[in-house]
C-alpha positions as CSV (number, residue, x, y, z in Angstrom):
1,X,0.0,0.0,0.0
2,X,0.9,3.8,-0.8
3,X,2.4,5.5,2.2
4,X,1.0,8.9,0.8
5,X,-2.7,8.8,-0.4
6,X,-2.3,9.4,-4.4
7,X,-4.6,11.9,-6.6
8,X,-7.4,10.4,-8.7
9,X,-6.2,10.7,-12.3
10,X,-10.1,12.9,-12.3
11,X,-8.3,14.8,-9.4
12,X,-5.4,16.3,-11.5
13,X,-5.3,19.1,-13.5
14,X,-5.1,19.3,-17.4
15,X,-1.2,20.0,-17.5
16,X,-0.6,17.0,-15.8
17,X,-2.9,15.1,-17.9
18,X,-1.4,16.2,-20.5
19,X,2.3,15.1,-19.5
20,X,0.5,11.7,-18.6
21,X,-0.8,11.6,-21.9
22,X,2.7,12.2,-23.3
23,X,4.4,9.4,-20.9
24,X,1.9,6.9,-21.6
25,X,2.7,7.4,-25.5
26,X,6.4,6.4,-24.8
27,X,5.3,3.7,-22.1
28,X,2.3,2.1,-23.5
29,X,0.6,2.7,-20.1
30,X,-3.6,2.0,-20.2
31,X,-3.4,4.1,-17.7
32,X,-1.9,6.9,-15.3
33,X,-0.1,5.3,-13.4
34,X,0.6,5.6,-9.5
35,X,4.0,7.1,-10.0
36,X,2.4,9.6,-12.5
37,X,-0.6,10.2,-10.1
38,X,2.0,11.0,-7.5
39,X,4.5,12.8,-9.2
40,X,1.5,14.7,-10.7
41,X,1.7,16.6,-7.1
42,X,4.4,18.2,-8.3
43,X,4.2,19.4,-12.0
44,X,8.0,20.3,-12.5
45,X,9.3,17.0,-11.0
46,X,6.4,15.2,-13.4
47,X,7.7,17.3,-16.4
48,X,11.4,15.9,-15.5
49,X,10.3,12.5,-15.8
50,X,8.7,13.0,-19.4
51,X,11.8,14.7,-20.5
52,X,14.3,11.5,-18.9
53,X,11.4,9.1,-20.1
54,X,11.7,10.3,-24.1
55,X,15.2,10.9,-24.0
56,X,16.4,7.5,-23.2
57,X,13.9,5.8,-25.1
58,X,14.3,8.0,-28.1
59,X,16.3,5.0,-29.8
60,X,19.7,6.6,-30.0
61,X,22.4,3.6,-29.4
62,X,20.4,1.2,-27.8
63,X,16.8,-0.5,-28.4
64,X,13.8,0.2,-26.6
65,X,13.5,-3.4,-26.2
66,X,17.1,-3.5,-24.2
67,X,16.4,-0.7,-22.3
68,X,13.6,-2.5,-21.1
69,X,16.1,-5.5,-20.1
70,X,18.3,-3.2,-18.1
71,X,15.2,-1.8,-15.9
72,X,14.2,-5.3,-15.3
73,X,17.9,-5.7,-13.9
74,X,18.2,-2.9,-12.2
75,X,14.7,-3.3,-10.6
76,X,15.5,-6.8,-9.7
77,X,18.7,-5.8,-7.9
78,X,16.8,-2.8,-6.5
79,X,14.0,-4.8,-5.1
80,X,11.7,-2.6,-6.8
81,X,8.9,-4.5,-7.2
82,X,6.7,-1.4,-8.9
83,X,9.2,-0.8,-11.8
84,X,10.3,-4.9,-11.9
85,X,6.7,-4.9,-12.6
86,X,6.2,-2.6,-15.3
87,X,9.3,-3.5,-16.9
88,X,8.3,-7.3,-17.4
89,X,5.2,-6.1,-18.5
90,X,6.4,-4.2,-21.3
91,X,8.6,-7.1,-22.3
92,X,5.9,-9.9,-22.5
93,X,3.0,-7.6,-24.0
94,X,4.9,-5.0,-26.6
95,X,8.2,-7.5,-27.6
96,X,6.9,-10.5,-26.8
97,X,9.4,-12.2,-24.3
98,X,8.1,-15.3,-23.0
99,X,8.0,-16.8,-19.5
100,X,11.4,-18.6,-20.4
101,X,13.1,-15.9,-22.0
102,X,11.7,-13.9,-18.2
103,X,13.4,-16.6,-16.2
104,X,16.1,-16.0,-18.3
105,X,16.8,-12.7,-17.8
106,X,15.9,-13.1,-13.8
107,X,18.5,-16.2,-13.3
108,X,21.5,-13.4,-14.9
109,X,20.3,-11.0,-12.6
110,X,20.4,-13.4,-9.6
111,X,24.0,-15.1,-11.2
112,X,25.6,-11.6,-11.2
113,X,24.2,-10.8,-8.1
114,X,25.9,-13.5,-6.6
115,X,29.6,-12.9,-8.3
116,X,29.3,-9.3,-7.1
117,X,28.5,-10.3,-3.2
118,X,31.4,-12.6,-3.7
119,X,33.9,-10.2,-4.9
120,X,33.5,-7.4,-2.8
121,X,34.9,-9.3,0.1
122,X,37.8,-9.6,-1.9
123,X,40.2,-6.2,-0.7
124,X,39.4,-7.7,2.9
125,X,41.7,-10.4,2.4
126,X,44.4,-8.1,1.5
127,X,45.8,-11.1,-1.2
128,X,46.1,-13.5,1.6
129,X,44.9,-17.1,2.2
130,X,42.3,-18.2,1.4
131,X,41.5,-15.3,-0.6
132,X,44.7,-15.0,-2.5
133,X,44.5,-14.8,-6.2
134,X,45.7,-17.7,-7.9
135,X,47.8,-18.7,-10.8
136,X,46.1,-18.4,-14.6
137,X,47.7,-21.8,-15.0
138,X,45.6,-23.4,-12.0
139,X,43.5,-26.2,-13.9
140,X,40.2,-25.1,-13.3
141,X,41.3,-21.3,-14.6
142,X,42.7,-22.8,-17.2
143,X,39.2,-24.6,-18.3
144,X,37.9,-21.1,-17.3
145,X,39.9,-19.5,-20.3
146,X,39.0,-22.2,-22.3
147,X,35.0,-21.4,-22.0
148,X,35.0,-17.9,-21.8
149,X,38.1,-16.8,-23.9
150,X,39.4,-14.9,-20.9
151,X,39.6,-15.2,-16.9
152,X,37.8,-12.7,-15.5
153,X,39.4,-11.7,-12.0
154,X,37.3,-12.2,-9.5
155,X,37.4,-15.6,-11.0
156,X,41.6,-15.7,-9.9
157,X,40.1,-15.7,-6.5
158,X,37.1,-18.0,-6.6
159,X,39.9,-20.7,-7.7
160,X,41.1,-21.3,-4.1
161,X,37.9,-23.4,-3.9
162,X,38.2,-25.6,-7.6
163,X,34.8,-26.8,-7.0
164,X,32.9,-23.4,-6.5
165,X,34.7,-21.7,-9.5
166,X,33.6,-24.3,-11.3
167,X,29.7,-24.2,-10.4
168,X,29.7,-20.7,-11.2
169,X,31.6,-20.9,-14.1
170,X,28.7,-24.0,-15.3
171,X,26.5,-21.3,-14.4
172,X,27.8,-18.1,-16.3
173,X,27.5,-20.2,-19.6
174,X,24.0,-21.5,-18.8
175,X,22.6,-18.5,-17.6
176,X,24.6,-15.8,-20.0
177,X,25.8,-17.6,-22.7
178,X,23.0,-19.9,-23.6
179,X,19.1,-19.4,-24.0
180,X,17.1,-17.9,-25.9
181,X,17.7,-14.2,-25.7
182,X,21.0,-13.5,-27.0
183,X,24.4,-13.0,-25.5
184,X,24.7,-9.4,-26.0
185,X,21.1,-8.7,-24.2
186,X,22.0,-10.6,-21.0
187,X,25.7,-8.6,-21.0
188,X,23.5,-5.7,-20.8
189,X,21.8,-7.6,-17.8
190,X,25.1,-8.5,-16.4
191,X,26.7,-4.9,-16.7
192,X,23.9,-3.1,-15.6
193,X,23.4,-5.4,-12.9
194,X,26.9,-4.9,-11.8
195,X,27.2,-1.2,-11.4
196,X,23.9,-1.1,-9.5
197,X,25.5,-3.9,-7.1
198,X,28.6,-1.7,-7.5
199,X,30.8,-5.2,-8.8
200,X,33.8,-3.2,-9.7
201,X,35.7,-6.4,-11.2
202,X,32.3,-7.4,-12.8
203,X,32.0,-3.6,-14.3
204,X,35.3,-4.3,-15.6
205,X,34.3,-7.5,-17.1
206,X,31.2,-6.9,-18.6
207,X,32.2,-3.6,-20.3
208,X,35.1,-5.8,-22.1
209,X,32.6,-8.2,-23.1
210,X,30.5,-5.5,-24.1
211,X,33.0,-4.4,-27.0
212,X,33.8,-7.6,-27.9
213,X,30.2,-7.7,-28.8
214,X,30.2,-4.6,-30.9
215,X,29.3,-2.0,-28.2
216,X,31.0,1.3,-28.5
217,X,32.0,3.7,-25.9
218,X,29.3,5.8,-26.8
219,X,26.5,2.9,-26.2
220,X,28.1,2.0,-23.4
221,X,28.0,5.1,-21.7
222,X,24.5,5.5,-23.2
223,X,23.8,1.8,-21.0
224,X,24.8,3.7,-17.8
225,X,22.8,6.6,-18.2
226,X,19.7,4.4,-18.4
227,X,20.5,3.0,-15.2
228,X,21.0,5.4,-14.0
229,X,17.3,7.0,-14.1
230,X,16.0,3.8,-13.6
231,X,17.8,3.7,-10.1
232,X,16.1,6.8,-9.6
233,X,12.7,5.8,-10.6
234,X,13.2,2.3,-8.6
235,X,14.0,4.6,-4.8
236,X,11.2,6.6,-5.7
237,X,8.8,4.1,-6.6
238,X,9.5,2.0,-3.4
239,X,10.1,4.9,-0.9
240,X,6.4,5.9,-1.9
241,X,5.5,2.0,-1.9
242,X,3.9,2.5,-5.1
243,X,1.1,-0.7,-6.1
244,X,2.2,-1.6,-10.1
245,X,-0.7,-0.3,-12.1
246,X,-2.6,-3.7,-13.5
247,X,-2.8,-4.2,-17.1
């Protein structure tokens, strides 16, 4: 439930109708929405969100359709469940994704997740046992290399324990590299992900992947500008403990 009690979309006034009417163009909304009816309290702050809404939807490096994927992830590592909400709506109703191709993008989510609590324990360690980064050569990096084409770092660590590195490596290829929606979309995930969890190794990674893949600089600073606003739009949906509005 709403911790502020929201407007009537009847109760607001024709400006901030007709922002609505401009944001629901861009979002395929049926309705206001509860953010909309709340941010309609304030007109300027409303306006603000029309102007971020078009702008990063205005298909300038990335699709609408992956911009989409990167709110899912950064509502999923938010805990937003307002935006997760909206997000996955969008993806099954106006592109079609499937509940597979959901799970999908959910189990990268929850697989990045994971690496990133892992490797900010690292620096604690200061390189000492048994968090000491080991040796490239070290079988199981070496079958790491072999699957991935690099070793990503956090990954030198994980190898004091043969048999973790290599159920996470099992899962990175069955949650990133295989599926049904394509490599460069769950990157996306994985990046996006990754700065919202703050993963520094796992930024790292992924933005190497990412131009491996065909991403410039540009798109990839383009990819952190969109989740950026959607952090934004994920603390303020859930500070206000905003309902999703149902299709």
């Amino acid at each position: 439930m709403a911790t502020i009690k929201l407007p009537e979309e009847s109760q607001h006034n024709d400006m901030v109708k007709k922002v609505d009417a401009m944001i629901r163009e861009i979002s395929k909304s049926p309705r206001m929405s509860a953010a909309t009816r709340a941010l309609g309290l304030r007109p300027s702050i409303l306006i603000g969100e029309h102007q971020e809404l078009a702008h990063i939807m205005a298909k300038r490096g990335l699709l609408n359709l992956q911009n989409h994927m990167i709110g899912l992830a950064v509502a999923a590592a938010r805990s937003a469940p307002y935006e997760l909400y909206e997000h996955t709506r969008v993806l099954q109703l106006e592109y079609g994704l499937d509940s597979g191709q959901i799970v999908e993008l959910a189990a990268t989510v929850a697989h990045v997740t994971s690496i990133n609590a892992f490797e900010k324990v690292v620096a604690a360690f200061n390189d000492n046992a048994p968090m000491r980064a080991q040796d490239p050569s070290t079988p199981v990096l070496v079958e790491v290399r072999q699957k991935l084409g690099s070793v990503p770092r956090y990954f030198l660590y994980m190898a004091n324990d043969p048999r973790y590195t290599k159920i996470v490596l099992d899962r990175e290829i069955a949650t990133v590299h295989e599926g049904e929606v394509s490599r460069l979309n769950k990157e996306l995930v994985a990046y996006a992900t990754s700065v919202v969890n703050d993963g520094k190794l796992s930024i790292l990674y992924r933005a190497e992947v990412l131009r491996s893949l065909g991403l410039t600089n540009e798109q990839l600073f383009e990819v952190t500008t969109v989740v950026s606003i959607f952090v934004k739009n994920a603390a303020f949906t859930t500070a206000l403990q905003l309902e999703p509005t149902q299709a």
